[in-house]
PDB file of N, CA, C and O in Angstrom:
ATOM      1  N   UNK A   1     101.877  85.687 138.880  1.00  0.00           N
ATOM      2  CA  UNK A   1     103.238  85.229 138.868  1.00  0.00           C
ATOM      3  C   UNK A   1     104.155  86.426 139.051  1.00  0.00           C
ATOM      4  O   UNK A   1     103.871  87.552 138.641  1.00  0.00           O
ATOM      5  N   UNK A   2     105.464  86.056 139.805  1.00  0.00           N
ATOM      6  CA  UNK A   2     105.997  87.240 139.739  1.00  0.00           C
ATOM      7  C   UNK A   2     108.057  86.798 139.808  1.00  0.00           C
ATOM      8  O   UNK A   2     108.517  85.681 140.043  1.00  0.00           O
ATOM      9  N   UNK A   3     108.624  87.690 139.609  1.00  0.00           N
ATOM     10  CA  UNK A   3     109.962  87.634 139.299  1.00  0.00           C
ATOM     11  C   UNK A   3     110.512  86.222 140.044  1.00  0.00           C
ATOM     12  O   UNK A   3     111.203  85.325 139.563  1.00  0.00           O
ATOM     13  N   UNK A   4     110.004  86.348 141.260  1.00  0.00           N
ATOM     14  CA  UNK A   4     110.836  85.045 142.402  1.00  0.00           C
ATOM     15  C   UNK A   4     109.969  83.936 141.721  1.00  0.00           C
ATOM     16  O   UNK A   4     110.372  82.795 141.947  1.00  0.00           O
ATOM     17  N   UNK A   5     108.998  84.030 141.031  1.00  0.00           N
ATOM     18  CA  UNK A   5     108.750  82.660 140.663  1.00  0.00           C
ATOM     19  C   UNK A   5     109.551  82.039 139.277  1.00  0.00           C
ATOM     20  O   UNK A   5     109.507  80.846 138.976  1.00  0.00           O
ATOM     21  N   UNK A   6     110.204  82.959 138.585  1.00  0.00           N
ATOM     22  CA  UNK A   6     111.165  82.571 137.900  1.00  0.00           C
ATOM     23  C   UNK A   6     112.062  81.710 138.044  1.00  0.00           C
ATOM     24  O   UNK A   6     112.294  80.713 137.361  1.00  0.00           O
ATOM     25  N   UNK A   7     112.493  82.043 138.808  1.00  0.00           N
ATOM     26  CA  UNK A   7     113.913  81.306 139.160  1.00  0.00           C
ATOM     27  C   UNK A   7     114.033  79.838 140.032  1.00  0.00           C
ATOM     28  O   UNK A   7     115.012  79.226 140.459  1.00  0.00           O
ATOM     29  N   UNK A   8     112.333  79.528 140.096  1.00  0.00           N
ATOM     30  CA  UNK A   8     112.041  78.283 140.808  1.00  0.00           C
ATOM     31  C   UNK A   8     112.218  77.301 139.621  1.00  0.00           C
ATOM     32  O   UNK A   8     111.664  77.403 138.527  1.00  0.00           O
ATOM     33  N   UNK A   9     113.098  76.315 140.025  1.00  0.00           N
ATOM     34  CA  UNK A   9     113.327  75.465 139.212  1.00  0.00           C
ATOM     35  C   UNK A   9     112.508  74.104 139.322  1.00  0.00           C
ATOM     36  O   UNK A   9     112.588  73.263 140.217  1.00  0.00           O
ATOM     37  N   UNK A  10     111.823  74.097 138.358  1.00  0.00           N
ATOM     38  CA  UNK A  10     110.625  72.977 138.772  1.00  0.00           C
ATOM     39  C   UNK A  10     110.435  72.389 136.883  1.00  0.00           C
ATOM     40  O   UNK A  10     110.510  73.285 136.043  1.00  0.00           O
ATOM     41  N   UNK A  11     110.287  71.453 136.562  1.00  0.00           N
ATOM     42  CA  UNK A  11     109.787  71.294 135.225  1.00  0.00           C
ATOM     43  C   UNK A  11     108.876  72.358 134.379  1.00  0.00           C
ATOM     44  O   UNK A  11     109.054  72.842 133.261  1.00  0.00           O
ATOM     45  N   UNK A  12     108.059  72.498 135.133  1.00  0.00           N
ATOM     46  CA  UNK A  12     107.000  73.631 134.701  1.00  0.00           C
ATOM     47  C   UNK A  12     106.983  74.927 134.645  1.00  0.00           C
ATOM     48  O   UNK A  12     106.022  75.689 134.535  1.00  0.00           O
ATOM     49  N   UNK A  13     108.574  75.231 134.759  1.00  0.00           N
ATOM     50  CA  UNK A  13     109.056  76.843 134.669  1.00  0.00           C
ATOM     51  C   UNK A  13     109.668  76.889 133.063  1.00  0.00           C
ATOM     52  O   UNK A  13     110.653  76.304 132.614  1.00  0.00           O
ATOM     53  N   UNK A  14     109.217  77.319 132.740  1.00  0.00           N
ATOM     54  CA  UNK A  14     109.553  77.342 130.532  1.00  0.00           C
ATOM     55  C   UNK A  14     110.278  78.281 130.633  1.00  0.00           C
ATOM     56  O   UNK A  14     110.720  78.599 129.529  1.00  0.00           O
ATOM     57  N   UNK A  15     110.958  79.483 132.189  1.00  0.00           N
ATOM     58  CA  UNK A  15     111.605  80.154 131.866  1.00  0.00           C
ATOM     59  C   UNK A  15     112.750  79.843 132.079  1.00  0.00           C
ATOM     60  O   UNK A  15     113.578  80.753 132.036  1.00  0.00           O
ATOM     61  N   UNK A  16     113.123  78.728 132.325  1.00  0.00           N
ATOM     62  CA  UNK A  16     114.309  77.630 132.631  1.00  0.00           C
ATOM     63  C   UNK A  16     114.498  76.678 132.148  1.00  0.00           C
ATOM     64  O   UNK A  16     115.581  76.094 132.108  1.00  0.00           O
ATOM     65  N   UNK A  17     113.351  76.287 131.627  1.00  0.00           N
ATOM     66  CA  UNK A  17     113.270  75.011 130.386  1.00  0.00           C
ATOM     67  C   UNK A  17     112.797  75.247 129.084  1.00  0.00           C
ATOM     68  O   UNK A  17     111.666  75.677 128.855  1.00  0.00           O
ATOM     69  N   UNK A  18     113.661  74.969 128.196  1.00  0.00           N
ATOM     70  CA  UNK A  18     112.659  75.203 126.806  1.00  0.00           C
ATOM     71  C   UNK A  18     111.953  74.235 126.841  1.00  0.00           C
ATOM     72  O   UNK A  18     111.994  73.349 127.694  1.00  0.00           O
ATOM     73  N   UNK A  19     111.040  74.324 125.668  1.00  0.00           N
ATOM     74  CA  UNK A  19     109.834  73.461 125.253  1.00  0.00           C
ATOM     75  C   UNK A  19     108.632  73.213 125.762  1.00  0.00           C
ATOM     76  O   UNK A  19     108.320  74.195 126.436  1.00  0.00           O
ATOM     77  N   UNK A  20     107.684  72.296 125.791  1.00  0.00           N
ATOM     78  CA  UNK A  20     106.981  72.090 126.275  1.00  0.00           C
ATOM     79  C   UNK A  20     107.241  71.529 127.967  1.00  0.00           C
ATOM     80  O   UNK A  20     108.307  70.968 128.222  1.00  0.00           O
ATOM     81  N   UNK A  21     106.241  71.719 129.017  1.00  0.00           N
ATOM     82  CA  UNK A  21     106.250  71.135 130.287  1.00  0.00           C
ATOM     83  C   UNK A  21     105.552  69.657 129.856  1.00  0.00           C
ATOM     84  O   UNK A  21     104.766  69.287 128.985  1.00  0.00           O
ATOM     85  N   UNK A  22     106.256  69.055 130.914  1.00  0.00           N
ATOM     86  CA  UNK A  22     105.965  67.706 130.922  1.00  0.00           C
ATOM     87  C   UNK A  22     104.780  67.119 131.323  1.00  0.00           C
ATOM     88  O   UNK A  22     104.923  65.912 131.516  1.00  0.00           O
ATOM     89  N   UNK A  23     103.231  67.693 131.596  1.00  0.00           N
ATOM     90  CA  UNK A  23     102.378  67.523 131.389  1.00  0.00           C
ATOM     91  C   UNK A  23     101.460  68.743 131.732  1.00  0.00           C
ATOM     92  O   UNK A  23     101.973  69.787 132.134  1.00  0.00           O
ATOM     93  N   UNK A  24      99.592  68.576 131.519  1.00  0.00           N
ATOM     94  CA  UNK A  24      99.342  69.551 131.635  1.00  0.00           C
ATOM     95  C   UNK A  24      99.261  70.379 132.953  1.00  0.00           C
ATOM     96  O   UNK A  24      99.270  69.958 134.110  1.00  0.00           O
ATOM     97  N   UNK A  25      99.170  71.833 132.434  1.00  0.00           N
ATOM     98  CA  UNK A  25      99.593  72.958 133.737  1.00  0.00           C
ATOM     99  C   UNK A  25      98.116  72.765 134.150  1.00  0.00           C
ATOM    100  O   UNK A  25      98.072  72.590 135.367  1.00  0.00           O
ATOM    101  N   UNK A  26      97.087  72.739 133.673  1.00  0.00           N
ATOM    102  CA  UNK A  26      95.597  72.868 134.441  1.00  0.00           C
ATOM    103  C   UNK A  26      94.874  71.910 133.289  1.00  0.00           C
ATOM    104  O   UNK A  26      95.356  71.692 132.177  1.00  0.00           O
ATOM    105  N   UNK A  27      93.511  71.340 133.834  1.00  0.00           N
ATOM    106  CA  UNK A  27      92.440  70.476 133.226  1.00  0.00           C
ATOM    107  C   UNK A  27      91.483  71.482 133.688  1.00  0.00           C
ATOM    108  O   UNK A  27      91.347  72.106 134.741  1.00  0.00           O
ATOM    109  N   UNK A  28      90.483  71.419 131.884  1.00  0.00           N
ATOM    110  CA  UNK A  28      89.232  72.026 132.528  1.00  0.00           C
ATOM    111  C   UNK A  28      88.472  71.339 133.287  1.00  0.00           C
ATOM    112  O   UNK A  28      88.740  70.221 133.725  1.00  0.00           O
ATOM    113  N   UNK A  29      87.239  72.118 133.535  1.00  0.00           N
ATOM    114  CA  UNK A  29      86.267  71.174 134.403  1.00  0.00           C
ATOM    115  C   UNK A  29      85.584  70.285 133.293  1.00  0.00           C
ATOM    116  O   UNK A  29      85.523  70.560 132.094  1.00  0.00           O
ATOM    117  N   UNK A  30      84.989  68.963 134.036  1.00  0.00           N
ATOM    118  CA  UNK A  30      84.130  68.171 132.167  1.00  0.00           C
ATOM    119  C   UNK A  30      83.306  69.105 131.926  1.00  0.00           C
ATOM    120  O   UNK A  30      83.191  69.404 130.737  1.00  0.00           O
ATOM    121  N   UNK A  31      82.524  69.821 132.873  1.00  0.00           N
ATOM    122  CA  UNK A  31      81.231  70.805 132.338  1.00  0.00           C
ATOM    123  C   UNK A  31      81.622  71.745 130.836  1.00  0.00           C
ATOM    124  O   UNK A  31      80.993  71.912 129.791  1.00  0.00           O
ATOM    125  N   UNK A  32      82.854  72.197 131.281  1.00  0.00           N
ATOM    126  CA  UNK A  32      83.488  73.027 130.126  1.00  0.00           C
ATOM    127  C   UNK A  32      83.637  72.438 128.952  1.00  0.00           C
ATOM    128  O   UNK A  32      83.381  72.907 127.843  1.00  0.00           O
ATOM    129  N   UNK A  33      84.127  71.228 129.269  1.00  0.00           N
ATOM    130  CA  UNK A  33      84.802  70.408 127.739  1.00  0.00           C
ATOM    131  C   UNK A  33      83.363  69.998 126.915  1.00  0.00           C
ATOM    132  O   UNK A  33      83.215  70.236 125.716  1.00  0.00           O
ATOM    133  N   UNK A  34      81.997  69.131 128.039  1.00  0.00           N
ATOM    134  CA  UNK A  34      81.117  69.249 127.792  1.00  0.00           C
ATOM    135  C   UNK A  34      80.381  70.122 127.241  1.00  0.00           C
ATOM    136  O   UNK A  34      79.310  69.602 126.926  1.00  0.00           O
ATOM    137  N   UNK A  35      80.462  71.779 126.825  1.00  0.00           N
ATOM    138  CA  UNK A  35      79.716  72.554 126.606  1.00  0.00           C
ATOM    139  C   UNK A  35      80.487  72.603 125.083  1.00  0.00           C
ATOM    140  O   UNK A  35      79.918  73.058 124.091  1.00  0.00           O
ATOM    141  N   UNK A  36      81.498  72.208 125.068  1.00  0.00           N
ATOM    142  CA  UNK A  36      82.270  72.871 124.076  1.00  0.00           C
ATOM    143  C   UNK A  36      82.074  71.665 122.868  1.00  0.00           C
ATOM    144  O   UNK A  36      81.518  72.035 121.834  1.00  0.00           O
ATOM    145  N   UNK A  37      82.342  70.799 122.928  1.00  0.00           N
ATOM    146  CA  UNK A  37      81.500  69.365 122.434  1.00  0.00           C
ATOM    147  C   UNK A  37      79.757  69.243 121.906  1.00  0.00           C
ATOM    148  O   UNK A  37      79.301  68.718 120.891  1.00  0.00           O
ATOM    149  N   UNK A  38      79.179  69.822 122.833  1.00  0.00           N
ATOM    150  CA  UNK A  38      77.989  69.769 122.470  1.00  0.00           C
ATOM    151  C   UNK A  38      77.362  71.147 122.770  1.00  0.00           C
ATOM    152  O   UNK A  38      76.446  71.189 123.591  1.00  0.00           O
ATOM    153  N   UNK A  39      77.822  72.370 122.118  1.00  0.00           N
ATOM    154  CA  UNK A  39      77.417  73.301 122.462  1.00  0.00           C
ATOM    155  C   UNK A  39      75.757  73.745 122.335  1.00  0.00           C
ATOM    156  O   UNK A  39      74.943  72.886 121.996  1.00  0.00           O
ATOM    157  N   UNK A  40      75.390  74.925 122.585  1.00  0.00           N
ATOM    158  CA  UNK A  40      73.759  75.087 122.794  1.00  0.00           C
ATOM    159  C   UNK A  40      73.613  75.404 121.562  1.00  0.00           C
ATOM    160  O   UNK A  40      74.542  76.054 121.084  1.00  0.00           O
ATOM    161  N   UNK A  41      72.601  75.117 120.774  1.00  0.00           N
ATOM    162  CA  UNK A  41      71.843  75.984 119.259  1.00  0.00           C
ATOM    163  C   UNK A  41      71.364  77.199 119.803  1.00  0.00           C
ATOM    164  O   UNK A  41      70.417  77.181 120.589  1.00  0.00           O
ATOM    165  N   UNK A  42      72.102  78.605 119.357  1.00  0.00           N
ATOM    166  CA  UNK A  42      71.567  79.455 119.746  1.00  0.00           C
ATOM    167  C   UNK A  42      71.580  80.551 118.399  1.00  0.00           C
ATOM    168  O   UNK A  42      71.796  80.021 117.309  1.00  0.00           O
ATOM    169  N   UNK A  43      71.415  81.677 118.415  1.00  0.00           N
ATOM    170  CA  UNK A  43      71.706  83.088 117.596  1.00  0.00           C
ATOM    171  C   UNK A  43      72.583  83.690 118.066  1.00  0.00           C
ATOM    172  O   UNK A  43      73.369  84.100 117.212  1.00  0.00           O
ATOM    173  N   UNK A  44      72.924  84.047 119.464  1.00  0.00           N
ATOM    174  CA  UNK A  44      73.556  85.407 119.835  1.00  0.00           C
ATOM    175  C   UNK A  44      74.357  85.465 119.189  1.00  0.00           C
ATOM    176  O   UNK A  44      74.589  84.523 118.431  1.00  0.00           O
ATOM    177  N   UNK A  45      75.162  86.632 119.199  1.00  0.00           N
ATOM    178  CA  UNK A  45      76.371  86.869 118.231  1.00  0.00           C
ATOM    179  C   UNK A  45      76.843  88.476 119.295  1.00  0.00           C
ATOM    180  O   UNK A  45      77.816  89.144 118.947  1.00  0.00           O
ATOM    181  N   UNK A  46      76.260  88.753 120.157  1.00  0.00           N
ATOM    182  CA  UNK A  46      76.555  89.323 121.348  1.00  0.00           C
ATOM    183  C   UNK A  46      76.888  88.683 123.106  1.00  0.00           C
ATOM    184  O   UNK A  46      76.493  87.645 123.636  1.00  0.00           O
ATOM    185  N   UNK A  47      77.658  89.666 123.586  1.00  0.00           N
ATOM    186  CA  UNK A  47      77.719  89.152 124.970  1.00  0.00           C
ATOM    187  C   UNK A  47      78.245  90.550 125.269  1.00  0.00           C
ATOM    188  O   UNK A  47      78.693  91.557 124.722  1.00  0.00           O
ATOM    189  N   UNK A  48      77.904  89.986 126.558  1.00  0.00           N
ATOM    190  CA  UNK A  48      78.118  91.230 127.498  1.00  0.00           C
ATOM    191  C   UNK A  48      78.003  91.065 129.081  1.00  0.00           C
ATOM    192  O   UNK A  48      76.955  90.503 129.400  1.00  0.00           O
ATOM    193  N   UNK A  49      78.914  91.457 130.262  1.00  0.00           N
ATOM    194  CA  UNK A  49      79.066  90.630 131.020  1.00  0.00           C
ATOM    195  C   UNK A  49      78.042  91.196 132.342  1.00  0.00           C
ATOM    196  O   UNK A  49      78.491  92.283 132.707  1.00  0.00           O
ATOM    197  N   UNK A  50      77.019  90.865 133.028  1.00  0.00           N
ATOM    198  CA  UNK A  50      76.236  91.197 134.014  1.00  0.00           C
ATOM    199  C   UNK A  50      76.690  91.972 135.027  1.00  0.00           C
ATOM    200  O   UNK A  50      77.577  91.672 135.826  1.00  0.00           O
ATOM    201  N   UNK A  51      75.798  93.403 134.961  1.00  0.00           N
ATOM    202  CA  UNK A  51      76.105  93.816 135.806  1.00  0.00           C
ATOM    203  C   UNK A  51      76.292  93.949 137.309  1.00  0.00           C
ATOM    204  O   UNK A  51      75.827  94.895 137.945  1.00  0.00           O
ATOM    205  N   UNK A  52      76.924  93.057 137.793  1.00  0.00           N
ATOM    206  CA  UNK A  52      77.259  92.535 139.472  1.00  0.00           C
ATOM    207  C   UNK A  52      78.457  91.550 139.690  1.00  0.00           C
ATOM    208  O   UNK A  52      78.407  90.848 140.700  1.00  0.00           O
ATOM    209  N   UNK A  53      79.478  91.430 138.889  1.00  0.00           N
ATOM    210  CA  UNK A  53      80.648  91.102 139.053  1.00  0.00           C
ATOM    211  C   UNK A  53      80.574  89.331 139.044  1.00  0.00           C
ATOM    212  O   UNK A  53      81.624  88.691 138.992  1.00  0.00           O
ATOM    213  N   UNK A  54      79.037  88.537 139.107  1.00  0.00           N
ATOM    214  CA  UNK A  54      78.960  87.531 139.162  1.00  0.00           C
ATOM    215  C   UNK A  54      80.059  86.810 138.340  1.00  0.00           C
ATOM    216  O   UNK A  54      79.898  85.590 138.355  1.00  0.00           O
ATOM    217  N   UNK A  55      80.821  87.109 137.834  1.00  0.00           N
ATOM    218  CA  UNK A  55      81.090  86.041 136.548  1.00  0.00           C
ATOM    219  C   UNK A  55      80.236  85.498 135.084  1.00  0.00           C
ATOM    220  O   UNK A  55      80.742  85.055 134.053  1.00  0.00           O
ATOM    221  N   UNK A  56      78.784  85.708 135.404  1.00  0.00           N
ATOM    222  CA  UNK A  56      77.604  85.491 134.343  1.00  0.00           C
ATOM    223  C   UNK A  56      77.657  86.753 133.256  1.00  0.00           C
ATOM    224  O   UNK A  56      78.159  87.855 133.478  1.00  0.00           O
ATOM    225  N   UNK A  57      77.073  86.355 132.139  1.00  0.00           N
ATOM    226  CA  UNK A  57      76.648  87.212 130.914  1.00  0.00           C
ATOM    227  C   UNK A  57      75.386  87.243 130.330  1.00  0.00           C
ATOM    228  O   UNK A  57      74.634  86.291 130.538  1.00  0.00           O
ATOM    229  N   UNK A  58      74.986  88.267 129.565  1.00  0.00           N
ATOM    230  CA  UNK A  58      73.707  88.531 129.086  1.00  0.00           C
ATOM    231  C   UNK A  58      74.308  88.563 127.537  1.00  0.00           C
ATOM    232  O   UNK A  58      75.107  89.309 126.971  1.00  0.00           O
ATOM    233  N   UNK A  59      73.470  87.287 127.079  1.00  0.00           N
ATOM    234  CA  UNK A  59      73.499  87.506 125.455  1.00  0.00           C
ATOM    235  C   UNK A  59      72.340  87.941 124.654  1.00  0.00           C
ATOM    236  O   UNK A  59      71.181  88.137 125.017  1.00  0.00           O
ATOM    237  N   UNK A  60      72.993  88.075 123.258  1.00  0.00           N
ATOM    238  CA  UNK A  60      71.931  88.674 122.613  1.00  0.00           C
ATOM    239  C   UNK A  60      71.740  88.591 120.835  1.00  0.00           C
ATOM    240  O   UNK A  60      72.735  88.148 120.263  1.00  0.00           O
ATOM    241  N   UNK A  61      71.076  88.808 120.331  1.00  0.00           N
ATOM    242  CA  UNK A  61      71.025  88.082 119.162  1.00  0.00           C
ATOM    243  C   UNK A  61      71.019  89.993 118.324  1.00  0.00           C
ATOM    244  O   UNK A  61      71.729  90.123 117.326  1.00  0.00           O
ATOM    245  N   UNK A  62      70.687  90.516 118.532  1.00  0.00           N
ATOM    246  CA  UNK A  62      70.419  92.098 118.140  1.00  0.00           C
ATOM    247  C   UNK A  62      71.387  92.921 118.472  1.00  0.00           C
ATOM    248  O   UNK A  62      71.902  92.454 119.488  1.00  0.00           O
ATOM    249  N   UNK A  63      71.996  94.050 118.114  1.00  0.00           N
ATOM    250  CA  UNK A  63      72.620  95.172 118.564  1.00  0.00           C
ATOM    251  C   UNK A  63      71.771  96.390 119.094  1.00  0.00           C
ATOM    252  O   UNK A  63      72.213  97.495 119.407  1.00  0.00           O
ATOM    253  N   UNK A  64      70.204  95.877 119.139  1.00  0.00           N
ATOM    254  CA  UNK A  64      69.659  96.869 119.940  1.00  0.00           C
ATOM    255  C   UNK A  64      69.664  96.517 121.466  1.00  0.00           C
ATOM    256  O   UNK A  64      69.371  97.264 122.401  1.00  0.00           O
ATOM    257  N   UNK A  65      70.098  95.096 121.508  1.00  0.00           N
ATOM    258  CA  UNK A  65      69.316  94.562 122.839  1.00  0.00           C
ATOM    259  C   UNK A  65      70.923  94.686 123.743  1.00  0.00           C
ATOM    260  O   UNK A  65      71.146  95.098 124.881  1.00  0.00           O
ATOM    261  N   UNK A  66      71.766  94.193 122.790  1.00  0.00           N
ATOM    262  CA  UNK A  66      73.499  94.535 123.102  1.00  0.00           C
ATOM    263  C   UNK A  66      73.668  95.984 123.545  1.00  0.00           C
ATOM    264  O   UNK A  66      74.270  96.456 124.510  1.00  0.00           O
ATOM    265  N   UNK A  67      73.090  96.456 122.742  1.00  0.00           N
ATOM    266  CA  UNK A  67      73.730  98.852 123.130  1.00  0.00           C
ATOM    267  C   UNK A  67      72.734  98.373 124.685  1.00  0.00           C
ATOM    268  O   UNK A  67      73.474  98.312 125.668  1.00  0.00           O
ATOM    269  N   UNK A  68      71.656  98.140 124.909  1.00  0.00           N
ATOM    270  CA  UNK A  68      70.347  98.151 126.035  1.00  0.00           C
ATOM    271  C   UNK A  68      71.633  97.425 127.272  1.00  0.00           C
ATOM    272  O   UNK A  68      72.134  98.125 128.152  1.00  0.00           O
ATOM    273  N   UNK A  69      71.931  96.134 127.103  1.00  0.00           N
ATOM    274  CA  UNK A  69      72.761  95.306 128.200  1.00  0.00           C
ATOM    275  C   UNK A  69      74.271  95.983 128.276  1.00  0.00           C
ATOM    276  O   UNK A  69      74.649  95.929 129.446  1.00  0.00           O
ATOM    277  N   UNK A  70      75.477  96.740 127.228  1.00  0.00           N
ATOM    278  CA  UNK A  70      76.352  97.249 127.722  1.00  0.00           C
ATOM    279  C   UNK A  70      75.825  98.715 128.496  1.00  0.00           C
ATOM    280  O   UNK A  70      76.294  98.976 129.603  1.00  0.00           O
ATOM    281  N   UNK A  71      75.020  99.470 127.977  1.00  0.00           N
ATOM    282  CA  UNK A  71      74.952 100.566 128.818  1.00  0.00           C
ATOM    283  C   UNK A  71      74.629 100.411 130.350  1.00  0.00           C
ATOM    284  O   UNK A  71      75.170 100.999 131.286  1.00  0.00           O
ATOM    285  N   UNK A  72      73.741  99.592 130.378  1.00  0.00           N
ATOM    286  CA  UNK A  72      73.231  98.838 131.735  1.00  0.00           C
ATOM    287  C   UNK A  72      74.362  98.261 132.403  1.00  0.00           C
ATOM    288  O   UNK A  72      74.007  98.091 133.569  1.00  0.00           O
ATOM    289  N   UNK A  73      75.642  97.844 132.240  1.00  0.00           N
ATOM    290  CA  UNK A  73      76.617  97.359 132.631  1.00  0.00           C
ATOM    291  C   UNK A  73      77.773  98.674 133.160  1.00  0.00           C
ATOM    292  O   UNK A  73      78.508  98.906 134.120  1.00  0.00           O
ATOM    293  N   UNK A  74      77.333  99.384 131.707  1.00  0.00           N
ATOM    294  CA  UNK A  74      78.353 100.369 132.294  1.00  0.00           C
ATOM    295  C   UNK A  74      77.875 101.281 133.103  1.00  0.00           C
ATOM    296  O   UNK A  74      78.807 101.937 133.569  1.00  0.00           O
ATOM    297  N   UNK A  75      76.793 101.645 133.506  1.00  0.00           N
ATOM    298  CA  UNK A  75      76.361 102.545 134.330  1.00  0.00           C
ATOM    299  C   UNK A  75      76.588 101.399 136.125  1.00  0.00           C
ATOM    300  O   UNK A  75      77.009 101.584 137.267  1.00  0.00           O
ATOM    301  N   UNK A  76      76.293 100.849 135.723  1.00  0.00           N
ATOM    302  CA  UNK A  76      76.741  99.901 137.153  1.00  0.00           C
ATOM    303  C   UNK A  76      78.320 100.017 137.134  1.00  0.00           C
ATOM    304  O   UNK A  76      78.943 100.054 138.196  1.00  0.00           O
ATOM    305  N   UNK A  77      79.024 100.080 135.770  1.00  0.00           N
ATOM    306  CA  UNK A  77      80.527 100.274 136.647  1.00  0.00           C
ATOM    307  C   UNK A  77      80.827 101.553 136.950  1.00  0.00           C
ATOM    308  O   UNK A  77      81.737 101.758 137.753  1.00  0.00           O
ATOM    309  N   UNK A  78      80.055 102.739 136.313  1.00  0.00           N
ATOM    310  CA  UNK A  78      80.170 104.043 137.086  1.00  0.00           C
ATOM    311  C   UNK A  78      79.609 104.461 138.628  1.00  0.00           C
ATOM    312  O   UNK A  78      79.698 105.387 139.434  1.00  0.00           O
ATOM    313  N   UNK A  79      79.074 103.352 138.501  1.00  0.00           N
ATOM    314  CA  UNK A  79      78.706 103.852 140.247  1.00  0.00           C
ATOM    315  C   UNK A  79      79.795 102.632 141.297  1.00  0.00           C
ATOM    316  O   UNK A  79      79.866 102.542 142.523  1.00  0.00           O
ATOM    317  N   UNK A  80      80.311 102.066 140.527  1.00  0.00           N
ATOM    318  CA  UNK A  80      81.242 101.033 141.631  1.00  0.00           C
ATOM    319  C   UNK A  80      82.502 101.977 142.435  1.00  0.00           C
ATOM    320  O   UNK A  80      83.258 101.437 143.243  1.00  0.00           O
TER     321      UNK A  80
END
């Protein structure tokens, strides 16, 4: 977003309207709402995001296996 989109007067500019917009700005996908509803039984209590920009993550239930997947991440962002 940027300055000229300010001044567009549309319902959905809150910088021209107080309060709430008159309906929603985005819907998730069902997959999302679905995951969040019935999430997975898991342990991790780590994440950490794959090294290749995919969007995907490597979880982990340990802080040995977490230090193992961020270093591995960050050495891939030192060579980007």
């Amino acid at each position: 977003m940027t300055y000229e989109h300010r001044s567009k007067d549309c319902p959905y500019n809150t910088y021209l309207h107080d309060g709430l917009p008159p309906g929603p700005i985005s819907m998730p996908p069902t997959g999302v709402v679905e995951a969040v509803l019935n999430p997975d039984n898991n342990n991790y209590i780590y994440m950490c995001a794959q090294p290749n920009y995919n969007g995907l993550h490597n979880f982990a239930v340990d802080y040995a296996t977490h230090d193992r997947n961020a270093k591995e991440f960050q050495t891939w962002l030192a060579q980007q």
